[in-house]
C-alpha positions as CSV (number, residue, x, y, z in Angstrom):
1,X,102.4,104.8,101.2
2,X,99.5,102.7,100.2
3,X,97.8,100.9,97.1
4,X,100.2,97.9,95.2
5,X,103.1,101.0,94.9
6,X,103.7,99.7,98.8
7,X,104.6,96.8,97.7
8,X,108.6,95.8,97.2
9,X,111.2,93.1,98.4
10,X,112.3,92.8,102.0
11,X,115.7,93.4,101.3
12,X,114.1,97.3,100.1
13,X,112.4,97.7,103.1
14,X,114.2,100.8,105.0
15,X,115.2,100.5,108.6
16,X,112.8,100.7,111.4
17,X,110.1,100.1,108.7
18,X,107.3,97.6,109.2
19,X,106.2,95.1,106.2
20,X,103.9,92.3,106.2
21,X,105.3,89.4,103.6
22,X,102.7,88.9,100.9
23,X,104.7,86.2,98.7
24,X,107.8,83.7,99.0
25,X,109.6,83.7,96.0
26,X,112.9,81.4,95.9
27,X,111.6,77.4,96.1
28,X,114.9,76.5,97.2
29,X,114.8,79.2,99.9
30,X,111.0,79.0,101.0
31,X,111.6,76.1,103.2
32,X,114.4,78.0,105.1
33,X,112.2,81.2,105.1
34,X,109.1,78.9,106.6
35,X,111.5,77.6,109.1
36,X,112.4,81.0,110.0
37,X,108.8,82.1,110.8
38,X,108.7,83.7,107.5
39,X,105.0,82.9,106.4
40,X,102.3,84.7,104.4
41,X,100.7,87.8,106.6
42,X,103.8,87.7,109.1
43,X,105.4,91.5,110.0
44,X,108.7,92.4,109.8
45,X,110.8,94.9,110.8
46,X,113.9,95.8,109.0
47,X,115.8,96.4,112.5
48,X,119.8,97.5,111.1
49,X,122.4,97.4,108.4
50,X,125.6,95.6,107.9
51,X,127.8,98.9,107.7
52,X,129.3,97.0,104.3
53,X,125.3,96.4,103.2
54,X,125.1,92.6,104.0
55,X,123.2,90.8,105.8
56,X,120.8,92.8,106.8
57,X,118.9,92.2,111.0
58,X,115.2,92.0,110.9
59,X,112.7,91.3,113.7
60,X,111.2,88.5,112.8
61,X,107.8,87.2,115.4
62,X,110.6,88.8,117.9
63,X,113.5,87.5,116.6
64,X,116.4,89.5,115.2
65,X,117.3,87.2,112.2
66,X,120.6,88.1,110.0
67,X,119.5,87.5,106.2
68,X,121.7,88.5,103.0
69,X,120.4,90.7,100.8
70,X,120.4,88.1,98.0
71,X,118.2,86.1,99.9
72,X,116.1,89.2,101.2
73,X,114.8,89.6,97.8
74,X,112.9,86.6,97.6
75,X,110.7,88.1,99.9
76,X,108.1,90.6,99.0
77,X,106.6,92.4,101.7
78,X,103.7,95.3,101.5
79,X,104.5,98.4,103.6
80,X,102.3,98.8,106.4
């Protein structure tokens, strides 16, 4: 999948997919997502799912960080 269709919010990003984040949405988040690790050009991985859909892990800089989905949204990753 390539071109801007490639392009959605980390809480889309299927599991054992790779994304790198492209925007930060949420000003009230973006200083927990930058704490995080979760900067412009960084890859994730979506790594599992909550069986009941929230939170969902991701491997963050080789991290597994739990984020809800709300949050997850914020974030706008392009597929790679």
């Amino acid at each position: 999948m390539k071109g801007k269709d490639s392009n959605l919010p980390l809480s889309n990003l299927p599991v054992g997919q790779f994304g790198q984040v492209i925007y930060l949405d949420d000003n009230d988040l973006k200083r927990r997502f930058l704490d995080l690790g979760i900067t412009p050009h960084t890859v994730i991985k979506t790594e599992r799912l909550n069986p009941a859909g929230n939170p969902i892990a991701y491997n963050i800089r080789g991290t597994i960080i739990a984020i809800r989905k709300e949050e997850a949204k914020n974030i706008l990753v392009k597929i790679l």
